[in-house]
C-alpha positions as CSV (number, residue, x, y, z in Angstrom):
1,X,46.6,41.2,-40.1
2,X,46.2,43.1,-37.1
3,X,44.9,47.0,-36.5
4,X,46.1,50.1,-37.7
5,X,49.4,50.8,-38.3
6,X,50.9,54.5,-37.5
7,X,54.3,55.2,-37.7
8,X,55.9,52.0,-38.6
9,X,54.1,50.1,-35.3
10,X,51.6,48.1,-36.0
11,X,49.2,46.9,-33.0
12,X,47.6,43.3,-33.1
13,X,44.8,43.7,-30.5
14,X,44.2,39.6,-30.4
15,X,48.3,39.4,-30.3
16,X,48.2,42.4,-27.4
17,X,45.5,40.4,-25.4
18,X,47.2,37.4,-25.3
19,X,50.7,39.2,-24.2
20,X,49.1,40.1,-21.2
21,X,49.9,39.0,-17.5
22,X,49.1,39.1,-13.9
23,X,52.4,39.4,-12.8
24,X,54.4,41.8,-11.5
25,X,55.1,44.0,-8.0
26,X,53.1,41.9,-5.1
27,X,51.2,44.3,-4.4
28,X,49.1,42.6,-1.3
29,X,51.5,43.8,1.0
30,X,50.4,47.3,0.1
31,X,46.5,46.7,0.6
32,X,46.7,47.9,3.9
33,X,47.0,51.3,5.8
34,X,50.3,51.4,5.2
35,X,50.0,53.3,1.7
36,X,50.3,56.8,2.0
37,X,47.0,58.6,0.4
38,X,46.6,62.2,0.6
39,X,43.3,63.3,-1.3
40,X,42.5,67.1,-1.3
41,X,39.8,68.9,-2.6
42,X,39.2,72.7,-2.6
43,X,35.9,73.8,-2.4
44,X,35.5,76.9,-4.4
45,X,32.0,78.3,-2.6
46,X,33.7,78.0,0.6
47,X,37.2,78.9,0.4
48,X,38.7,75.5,1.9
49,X,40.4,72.8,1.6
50,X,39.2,69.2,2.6
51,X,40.6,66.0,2.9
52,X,37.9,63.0,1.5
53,X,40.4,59.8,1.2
54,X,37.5,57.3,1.8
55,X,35.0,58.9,-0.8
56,X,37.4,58.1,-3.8
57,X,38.1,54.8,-2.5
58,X,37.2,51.8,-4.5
59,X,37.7,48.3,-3.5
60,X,37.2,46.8,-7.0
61,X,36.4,47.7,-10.5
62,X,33.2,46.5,-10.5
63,X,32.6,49.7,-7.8
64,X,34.2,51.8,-10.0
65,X,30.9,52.4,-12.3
66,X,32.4,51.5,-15.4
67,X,30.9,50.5,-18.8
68,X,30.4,47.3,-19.8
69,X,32.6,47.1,-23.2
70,X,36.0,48.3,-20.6
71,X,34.9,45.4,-17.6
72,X,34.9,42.9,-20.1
73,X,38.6,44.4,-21.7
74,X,39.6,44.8,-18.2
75,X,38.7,40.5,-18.1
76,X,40.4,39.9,-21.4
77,X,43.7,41.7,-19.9
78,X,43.6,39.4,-16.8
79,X,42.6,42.7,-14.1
80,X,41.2,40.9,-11.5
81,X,41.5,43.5,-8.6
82,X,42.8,47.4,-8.9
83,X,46.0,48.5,-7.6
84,X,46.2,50.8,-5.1
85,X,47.1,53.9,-7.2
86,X,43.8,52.7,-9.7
87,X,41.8,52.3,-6.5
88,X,41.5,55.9,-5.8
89,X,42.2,57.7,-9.2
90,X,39.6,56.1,-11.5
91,X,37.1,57.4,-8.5
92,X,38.8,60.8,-8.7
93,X,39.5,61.0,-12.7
94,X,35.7,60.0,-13.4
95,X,34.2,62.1,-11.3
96,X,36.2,64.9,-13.0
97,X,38.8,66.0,-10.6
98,X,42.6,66.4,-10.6
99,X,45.1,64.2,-10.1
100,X,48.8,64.2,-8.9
101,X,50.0,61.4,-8.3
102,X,53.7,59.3,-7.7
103,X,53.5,55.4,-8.0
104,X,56.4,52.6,-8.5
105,X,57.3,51.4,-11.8
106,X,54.2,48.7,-12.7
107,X,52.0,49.8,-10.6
108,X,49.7,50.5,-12.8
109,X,49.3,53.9,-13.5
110,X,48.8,53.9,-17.1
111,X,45.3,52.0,-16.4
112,X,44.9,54.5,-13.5
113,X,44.6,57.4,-15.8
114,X,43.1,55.8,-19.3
115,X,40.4,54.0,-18.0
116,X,38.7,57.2,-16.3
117,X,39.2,58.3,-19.4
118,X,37.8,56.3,-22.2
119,X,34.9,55.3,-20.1
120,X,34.4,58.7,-20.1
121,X,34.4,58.9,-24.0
122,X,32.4,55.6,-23.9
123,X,29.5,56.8,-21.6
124,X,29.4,60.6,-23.4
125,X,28.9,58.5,-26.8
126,X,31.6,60.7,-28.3
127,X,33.5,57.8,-29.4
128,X,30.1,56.6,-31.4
129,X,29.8,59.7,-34.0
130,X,29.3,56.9,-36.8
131,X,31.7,56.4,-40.3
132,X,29.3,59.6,-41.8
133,X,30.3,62.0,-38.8
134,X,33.1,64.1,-39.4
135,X,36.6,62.8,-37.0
136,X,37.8,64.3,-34.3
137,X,40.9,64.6,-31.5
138,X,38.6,63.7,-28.2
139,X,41.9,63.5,-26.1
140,X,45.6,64.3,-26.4
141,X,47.9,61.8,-24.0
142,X,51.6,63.5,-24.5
143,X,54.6,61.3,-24.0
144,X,57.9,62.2,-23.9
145,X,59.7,59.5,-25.9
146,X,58.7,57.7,-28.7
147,X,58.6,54.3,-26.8
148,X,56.6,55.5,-23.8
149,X,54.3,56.6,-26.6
150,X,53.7,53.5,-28.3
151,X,53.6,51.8,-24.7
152,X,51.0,53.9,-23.8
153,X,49.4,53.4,-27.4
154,X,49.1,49.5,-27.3
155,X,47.6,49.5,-23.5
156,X,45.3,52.7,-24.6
157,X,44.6,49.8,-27.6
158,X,43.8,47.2,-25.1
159,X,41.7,49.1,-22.6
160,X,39.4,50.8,-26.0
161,X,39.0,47.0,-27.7
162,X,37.2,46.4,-30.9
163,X,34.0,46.7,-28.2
164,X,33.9,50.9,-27.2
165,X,33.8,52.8,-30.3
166,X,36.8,54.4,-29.0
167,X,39.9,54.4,-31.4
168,X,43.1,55.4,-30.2
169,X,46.1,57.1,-32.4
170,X,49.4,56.9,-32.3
171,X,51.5,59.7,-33.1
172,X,55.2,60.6,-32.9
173,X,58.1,62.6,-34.1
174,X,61.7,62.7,-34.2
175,X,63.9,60.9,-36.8
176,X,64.2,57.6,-37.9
């Protein structure tokens, strides 16, 4: 019953799936201009900075070029529109850049930063090296507690689905 288990936690994906809700921060007031957004680039060629906020916006996830397998795990979670944080890092993650960022509590940050990056995994095929292939670490997400680790596990779970060929770990110290 349920997917693998690591470290005493074991993830149900069906069980994870249904868990899942809409609710949370209202974050319509905060679809406006009134959001600070400061995105930099430095050009390396040309020694400068420059500011392109409006070329790393995206409205809604189906702008964001995503693969399939995560827009129908993005459905099964109940993701209907981004937040504002996941509106202009999944642009700026998948196109490779770097990313500071500072968001509220639920605002959905953890989906701002996996998603660029198992659609990355899922587009490069890495995550499809077949049973034969030898295994390997693809990416590292480092937590500092053991919780935030295994909340960061299950959503990780949730975003990869039984659909991407992308299977997440979970790994943790301390003592029990």
């Amino acid at each position: 019953m349920g997917g693998p288990i690591y470290g005493g936690h074991e993830a149900d994906l069906d069980q994870l799936y249904n868990s899942c809700t809409n609710t949370g921060l209202n974050f319509e007031e905060y679809f406006d201009d009134s959001v600070e957004v400061n995105v930099t680039s430095f050009d390396k060629k040309a020694g400068k900075q420059f500011s392109s906020k409006d070329e790393h916006f995206r409205r809604t996830f189906n702008d964001m070029d995503l693969c399939p397998e995560i827009m129908e795990n993005l459905q099964r979670m109940k993701y209907s529109k981004p937040t504002p944080i996941q509106q202009y890092a999944i642009s700026i993650l998948g196109s490779g850049g770097d990313l500071m960022a500072t968001a509220q509590t639920g605002s959905g940050k953890t989906a701002a930063m996996m998603i660029p990056i198992i659609n990355y995994l899922k587009m490069s095929n890495i995550g499809s090296r077949g049973y034969n292939a030898s295994q390997k670490v693809d990416c590292i997400v480092v937590a500092p507690t053991r919780e935030l680790a295994t909340q960061l596990y299950d959503e990780c779970y949730k975003f990869c689905g039984r659909n991407t060929n992308v299977v997440p770990g979970l790994c943790y110290g301390g003592t029990g």
